[in-house]
C-alpha atoms as one frame of an Amber mdcrd trajectory, in Angstrom:
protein
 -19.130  -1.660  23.703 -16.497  -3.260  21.442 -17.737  -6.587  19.538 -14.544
  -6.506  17.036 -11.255  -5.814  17.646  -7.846  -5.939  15.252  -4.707  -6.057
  16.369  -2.079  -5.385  13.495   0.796  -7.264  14.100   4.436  -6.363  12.747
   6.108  -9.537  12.668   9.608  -7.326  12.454   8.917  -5.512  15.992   8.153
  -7.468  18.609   6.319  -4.830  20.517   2.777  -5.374  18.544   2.842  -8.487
  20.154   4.127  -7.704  23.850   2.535  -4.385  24.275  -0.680  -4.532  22.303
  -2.038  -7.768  21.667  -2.110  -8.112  25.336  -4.628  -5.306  26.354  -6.660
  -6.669  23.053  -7.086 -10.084  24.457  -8.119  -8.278  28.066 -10.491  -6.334
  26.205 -11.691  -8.997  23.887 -12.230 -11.270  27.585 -13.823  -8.467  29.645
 -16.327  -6.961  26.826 -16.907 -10.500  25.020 -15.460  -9.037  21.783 -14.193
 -11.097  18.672 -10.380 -11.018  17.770  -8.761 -10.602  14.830  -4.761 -10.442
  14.124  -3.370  -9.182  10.897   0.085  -8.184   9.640   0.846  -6.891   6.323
   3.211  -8.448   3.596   4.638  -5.186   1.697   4.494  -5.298  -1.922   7.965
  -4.785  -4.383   6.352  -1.611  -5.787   7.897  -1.044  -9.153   7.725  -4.315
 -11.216  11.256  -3.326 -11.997  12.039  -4.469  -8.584   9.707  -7.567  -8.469
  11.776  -8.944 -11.388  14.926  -9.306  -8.985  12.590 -11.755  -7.156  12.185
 -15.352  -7.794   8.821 -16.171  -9.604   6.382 -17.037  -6.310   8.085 -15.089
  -4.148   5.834 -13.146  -2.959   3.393 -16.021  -2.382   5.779 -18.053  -0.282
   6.129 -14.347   1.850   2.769 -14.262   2.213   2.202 -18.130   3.333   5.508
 -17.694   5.679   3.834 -14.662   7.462   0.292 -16.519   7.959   2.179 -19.318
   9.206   3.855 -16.958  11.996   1.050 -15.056  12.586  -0.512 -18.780  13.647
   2.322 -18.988  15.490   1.326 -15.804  17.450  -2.000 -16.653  17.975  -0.862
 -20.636  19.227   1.122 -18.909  22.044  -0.139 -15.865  22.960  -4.016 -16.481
  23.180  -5.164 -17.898  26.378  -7.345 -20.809  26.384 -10.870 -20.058  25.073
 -10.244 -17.153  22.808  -9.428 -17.635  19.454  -8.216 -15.047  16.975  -9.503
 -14.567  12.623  -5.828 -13.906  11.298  -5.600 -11.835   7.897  -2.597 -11.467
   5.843  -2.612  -8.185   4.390  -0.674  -6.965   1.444   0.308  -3.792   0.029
   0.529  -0.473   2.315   0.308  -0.880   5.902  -1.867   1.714   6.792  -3.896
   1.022   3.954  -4.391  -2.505   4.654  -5.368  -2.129   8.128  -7.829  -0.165
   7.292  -9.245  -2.480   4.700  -9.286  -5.028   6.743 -11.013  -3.725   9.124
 -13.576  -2.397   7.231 -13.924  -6.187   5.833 -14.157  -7.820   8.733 -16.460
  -5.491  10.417 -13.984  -4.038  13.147 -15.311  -1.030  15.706 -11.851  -0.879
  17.310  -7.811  -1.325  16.320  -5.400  -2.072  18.815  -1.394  -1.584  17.849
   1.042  -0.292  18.784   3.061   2.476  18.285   6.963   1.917  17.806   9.733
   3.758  20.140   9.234   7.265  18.074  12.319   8.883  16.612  12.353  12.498
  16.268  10.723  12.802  12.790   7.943  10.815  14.223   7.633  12.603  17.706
   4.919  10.572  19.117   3.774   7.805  16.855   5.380   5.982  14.532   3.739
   6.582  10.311   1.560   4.233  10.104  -0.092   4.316  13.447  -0.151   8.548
  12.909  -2.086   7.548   9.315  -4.441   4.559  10.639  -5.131   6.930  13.842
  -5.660   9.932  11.024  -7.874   8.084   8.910  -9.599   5.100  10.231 -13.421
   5.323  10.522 -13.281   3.651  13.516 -11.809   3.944  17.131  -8.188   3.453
  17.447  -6.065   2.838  20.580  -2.248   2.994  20.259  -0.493   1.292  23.298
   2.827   3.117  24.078
């Protein structure tokens, strides 16, 4: 059914990890299916802003959050399954989807944050990926 699934991962809210990347690895064991993690480095925007920044900064985010999202993977992931990890950055609902366009997903897996009432019943960017993805998308409550 599934051969590919992604599992965005907010390193800031600890439920992608305990409430989605668990039903992802079931589903990855039970169908056979590939697994890829991602999580998404924002970008400063303006360059205005950047310039506040040390020079590299944004690198050394971007290495910091691959090296967690290892971390993730290491202790999460039962014996046997592996996970590709991607390091998105820019938009989060942009970069999930194109990430899983390039690495070939047919499902996403997150999770949707505790909604407040301007979000109702998903949180933005699981509302957009959900709105826009090609491609099916199951938010875990």
């Amino acid at each position: 059914m599934y051969k590919k699934i992604l599992v965005p991962i907010d390193l800031e809210q600890a439920s992608s990890q305990e409430k989605a990347l668990p039903v992802a690895v079931a589903m990855c064991q039970a169908l056979g299916a590939e697994l890829v993690l991602m999580t998404v480095v924002p970008e400063f925007g303006m360059a205005v802003v950047g310039s506040y920044f040390p020079e590299g900064y944004e690198t050394k985010m971007r290495e910091d959050a691959a090296k967690a999202l290892a971390k993730i993977a290491k202790d999460a992931l039962p014996p046997g399954l592996s996970a590709q990890l991607e390091v998105g950055h820019g938009t989060i609902y942009h970069e999930i989807r194109r990430v899983a366009e390039k690495v070939g997903s047919d499902l996403i897996v997150m999770a949707s944050h505790r909604p407040e009432l301007k979000d109702y019943l998903l949180g933005p960017n699981a509302a957009r990926v959900v709105r826009h993805a090609p491609l099916s998308v199951l938010v875990v409550r």
